[in-house]
N, C-alpha and C positions, 0 to 999 in steps of 0.2 A: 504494500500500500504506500501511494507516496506521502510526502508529508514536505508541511513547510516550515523552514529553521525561521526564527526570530534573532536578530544578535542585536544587544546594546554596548557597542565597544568602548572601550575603555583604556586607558595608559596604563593600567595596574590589572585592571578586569574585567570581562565580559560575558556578560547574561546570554544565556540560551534558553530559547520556548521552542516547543514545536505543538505542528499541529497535529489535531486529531487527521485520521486517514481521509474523512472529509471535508477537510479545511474548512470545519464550523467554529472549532476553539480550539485556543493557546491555552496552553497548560506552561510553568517555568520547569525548568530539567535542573540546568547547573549553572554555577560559574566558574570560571575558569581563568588562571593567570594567562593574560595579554600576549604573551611569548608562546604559550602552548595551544592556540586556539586552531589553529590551521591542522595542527596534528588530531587533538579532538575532534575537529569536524569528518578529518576523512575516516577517523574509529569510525563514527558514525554512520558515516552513510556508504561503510563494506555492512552495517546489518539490517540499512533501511534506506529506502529510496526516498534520496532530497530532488523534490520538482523545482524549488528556487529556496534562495535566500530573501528573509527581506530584515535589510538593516537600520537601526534608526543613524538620522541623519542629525546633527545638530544645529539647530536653527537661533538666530536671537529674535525679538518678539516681533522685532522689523520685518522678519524674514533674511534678513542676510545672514549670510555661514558664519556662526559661532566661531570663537576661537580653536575649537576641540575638532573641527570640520577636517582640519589639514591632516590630524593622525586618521581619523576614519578613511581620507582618500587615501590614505598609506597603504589600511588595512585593505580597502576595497582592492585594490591593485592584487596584493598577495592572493586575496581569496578569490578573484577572475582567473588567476593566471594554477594557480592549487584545483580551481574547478570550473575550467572553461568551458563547458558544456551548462550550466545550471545556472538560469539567468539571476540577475542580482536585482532588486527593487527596493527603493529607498523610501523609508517612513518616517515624515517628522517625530521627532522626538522632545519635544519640548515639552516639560511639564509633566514626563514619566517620574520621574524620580519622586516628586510631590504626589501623584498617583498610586505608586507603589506605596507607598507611607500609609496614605491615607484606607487601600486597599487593606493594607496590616491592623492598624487599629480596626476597621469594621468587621474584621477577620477575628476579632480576639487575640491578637498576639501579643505576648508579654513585652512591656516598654525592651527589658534589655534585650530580647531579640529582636527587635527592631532596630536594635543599632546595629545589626551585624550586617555590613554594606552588602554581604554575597547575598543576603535574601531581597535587597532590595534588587538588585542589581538583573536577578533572574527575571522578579515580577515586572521590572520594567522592559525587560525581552518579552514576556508576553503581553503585557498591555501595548506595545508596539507591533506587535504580529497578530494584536489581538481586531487593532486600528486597521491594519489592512485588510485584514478578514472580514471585516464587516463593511469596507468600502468594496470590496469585489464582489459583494453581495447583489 
């Protein structure tokens, strides 16, 4: 079944969601240090077929490319060139991280697990794959 990766990249770390085999919802997987993600993803999809990538993009409220935009196009280069068959689609990302947050408290999660940036960092991969999923609707 195929499924769609979610990534919120990061200088340190980056959230992975994927989707169910219908690409109705994102569920978070993991995070992963910044350096190992490439490696991670092809783990991945030698046990499950990836139909695309879709990554959030960092925006300021202008619309113009965040500061953070320049390492994402870093990252995007590695991951066309690691999987040049699996197209790539870019999802604003502005205002996951306040999302993720807000999604944990409604969720019941304890304040100090809420500081643990790896859960935010997942949830903000799906709330990003979560955005596109329901725009392709």
């Amino acid at each position: 079944m195929n499924r769609i990766v979610g990534i919120d990249y990061g200088r340190a770390r980056v959230g992975v969601a994927v989707s169910d085999p219908l690409g109705i919802f994102a569920s978070p997987v993991d995070t992963v240090v910044s350096a190992n993600i490439i490696d991670y993803l092809q783990k991945y999809s030698r046990t499950e077929t990836v139909e695309k990538f879709v990554v959030g993009y960092p925006l300021n409220l202008d619309g113009s490319h965040a500061e953070a935009a320049a390492d994402v196009d870093v990252f995007l280069k590695r991951l066309q060139k690691a999987f040049p068959g699996i197209p790539v689609a870019l999802e604003d990302e502005r205002f996951t991280s306040v999302l993720a947050h807000r999604a944990m408290i409604e969720g019941g999660m304890k304040k100090s697990d809420r500081k643990n940036k790896k859960s935010v960092d997942k949830i903000s991969a799906a709330i990003i794959l979560q955005g596109y999923l329901d725009k392709k609707k």
